[in-house]
C-alpha positions in Angstrom: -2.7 -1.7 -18.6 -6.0 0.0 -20.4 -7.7 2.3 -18.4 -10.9 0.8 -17.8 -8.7 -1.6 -15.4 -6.3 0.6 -13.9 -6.8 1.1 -10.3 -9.1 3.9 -7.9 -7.3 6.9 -8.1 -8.0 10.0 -5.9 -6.3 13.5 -6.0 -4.9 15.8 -3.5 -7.7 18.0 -4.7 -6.1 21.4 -3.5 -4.6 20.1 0.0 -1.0 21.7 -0.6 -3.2 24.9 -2.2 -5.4 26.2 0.0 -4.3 23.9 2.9 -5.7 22.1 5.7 -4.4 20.7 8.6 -1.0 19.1 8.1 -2.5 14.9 9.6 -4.9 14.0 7.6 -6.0 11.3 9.8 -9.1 10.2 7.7 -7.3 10.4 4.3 -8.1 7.0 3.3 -11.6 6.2 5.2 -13.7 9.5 3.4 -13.4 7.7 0.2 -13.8 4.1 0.9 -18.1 4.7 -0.6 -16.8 6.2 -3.4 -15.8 1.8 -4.9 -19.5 1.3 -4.8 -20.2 3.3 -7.7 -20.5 1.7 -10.9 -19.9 2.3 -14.3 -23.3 4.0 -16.1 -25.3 2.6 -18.8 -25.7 3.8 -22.6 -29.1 4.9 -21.7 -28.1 6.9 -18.7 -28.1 11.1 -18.9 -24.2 12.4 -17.8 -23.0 13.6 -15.4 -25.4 11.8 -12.6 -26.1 13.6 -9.7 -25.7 12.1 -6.1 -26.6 15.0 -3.5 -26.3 13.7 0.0 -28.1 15.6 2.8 -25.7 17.0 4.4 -25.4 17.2 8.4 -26.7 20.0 10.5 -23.3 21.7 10.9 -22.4 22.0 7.1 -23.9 22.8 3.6 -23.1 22.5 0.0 -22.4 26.6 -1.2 -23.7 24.5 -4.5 -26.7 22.9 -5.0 -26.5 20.1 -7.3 -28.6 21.6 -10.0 -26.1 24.6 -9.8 -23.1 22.2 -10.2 -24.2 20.3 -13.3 -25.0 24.1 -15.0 -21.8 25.1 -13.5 -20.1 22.1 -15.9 -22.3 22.9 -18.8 -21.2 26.6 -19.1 -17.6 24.9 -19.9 -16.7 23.8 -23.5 -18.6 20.3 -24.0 -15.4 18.2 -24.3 -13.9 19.4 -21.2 -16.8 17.9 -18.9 -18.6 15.2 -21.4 -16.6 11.9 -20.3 -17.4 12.6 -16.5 -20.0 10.1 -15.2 -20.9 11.5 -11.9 -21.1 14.2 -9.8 -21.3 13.2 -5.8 -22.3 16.3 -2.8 -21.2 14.2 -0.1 -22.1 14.3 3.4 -19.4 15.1 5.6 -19.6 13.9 9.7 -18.5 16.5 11.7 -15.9 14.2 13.6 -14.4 13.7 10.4 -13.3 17.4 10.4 -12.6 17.9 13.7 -9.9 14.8 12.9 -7.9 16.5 10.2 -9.6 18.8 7.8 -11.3 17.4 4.4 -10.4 18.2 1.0 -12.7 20.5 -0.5 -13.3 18.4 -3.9 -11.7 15.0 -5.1 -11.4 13.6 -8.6 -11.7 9.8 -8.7 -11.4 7.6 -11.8 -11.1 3.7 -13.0 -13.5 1.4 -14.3 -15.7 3.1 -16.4 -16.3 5.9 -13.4 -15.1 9.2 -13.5 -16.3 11.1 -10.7 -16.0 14.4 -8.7 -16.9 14.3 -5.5 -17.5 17.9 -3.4 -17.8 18.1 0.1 -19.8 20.3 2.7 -18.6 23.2 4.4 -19.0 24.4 7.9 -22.5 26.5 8.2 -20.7 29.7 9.7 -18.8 30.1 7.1 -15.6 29.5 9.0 -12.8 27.1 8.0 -10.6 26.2 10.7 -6.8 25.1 9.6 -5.8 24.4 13.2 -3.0 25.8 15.0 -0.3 25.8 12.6 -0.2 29.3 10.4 -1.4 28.4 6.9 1.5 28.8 4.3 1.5 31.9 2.4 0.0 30.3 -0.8 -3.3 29.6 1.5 -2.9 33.2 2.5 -3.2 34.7 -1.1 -5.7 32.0 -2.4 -8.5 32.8 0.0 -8.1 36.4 0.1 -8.1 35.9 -3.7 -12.1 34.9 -3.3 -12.6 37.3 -0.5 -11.8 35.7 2.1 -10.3 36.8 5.6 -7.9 34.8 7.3 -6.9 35.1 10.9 -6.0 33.5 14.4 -8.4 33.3 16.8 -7.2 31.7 20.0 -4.9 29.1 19.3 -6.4 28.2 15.8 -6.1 30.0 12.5 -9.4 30.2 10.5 -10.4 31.7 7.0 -13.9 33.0 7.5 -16.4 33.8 3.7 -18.8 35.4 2.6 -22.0 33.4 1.0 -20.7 34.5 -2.6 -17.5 34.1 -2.5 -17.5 30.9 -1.2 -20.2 29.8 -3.9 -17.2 31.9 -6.3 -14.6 29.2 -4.5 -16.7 26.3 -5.0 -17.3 27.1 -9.0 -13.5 27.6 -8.9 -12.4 24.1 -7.0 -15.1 22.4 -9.2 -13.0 23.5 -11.9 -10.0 22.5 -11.0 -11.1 18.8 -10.8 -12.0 18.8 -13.9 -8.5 20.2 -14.5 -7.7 16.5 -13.5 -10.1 15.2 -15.4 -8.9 16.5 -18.3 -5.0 16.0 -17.5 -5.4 12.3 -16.6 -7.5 11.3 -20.0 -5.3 14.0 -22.3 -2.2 14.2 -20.7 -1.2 10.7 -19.1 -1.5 11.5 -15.4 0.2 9.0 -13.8 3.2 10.1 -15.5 3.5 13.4 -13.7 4.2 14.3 -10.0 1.8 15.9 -7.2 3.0 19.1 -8.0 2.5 18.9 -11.8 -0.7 17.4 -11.3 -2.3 20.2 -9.2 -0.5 23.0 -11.4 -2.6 21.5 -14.2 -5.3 21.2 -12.2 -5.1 24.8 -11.2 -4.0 26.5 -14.3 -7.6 25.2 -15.9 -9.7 26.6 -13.2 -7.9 29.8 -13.2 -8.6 30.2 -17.2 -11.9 29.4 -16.9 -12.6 32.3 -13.8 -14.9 34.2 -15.8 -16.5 31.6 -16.6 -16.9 30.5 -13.5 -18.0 34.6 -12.6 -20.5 34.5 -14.9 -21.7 31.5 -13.8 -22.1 32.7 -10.0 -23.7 35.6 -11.1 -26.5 33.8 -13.3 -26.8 31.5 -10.6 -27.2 34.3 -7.9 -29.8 35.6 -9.8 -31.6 33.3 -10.0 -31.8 32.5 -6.3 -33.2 36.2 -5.7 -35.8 36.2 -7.9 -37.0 32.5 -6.8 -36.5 33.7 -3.2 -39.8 35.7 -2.6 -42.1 33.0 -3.7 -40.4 30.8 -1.6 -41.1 33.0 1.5 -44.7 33.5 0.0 
């Protein structure tokens, strides 16, 4: 079957790699928007940018401005064929059900998309009561992260830069799928190939990715005093 027909496909987007809660109750619901996005024109500039406001209890670490520059600092034929870029909003039920993937990569009919999701505004991710595998462990320390249990529930709480560092990094590895499913013939590997892929792109393009956070930071202090002026 060409392509352009095959069916909506989402991926696991980092689920078994930096982990979540073990139900993901909503797995199927989050995504059911994403069917209503169509297929851009010739005339139409690429990626396009949906940015959602997101509710009062989360943020995007990544604007959406900062996400298209984030693709643009990567080699023109790794991000060119993606047609959208979504910040979505993310209901606080929804992660108190069975936490969200951080980033998803969805593709079919003329639509290749990444979608990002909010996180929590105290910069606290809560996995639930069940420890987080090791590979969780290592990954958010990795970004600076610390991860402990506090009460019954284990949580990895960030820093504002290295969560905008994790961001830059997951954004990456979706277009790791990006690039796997149009070069490589995705729906001929497994989960675990898929997200090895996935992963081994974004890990070759981290200083890429650290130079980019570090432009970006920049840029953010030196437009932050005339903001408060």
């Amino acid at each position: 079957m060409p392509k352009s027909q095959t069916p909506w496909k989402k991926s696991r987007t980092l689920g078994d790699i930096y982990g979540g809660r073990t139900r993901r109750k909503f797995a199927d619901n989050i995504f059911r928007r994403a069917h209503s996005i169509t297929k851009p024109s010739a005339n139409d500039v690429l990626p396009i940018l949906i940015e959602d406001n997101p509710s009062r209890d989360f943020f995007f670490p990544l604007d959406g401005e900062e996400v298209v520059e984030a693709l643009k600092a990567l080699p023109k034929r790794d991000h060119a064929g993606i047609t959208h870029v979504w910040l979505r909003r993310l209901k606080k039920q929804d992660y108190l059900d069975g936490s969200p993937p951080y980033a998803t990569f969805t593709c079919g009919s003329g639509v290749r998309l990444i979608t990002l999701y909010p996180f929590p505004n105290d910069l606290t991710y809560t996995f639930g009561r069940k420890r987080p595998p090791n590979t969780t462990f290592n990954d958010a320390r990795r970004f600076g992260a610390q991860i402990s249990q506090v009460g019954k529930d284990w949580q990895a709480k960030w820093g504002h830069h290295s969560l905008r560092r994790f961001y830059t990094h997951i954004l990456y590895h979706e277009v790791g799928h990006h690039i796997d499913w149009y070069r490589r013939l995705w729906s001929q590997a497994n989960s675990k190939e898929l997200e090895e892929a996935a992963e081994q792109y974004a890990f070759a393009k981290t200083a890429t990715a650290r130079h980019v956070i570090n432009r970006l930071d920049n840029i953010r202090s030196l437009e932050a005093p005339s903001k408060r002026g």
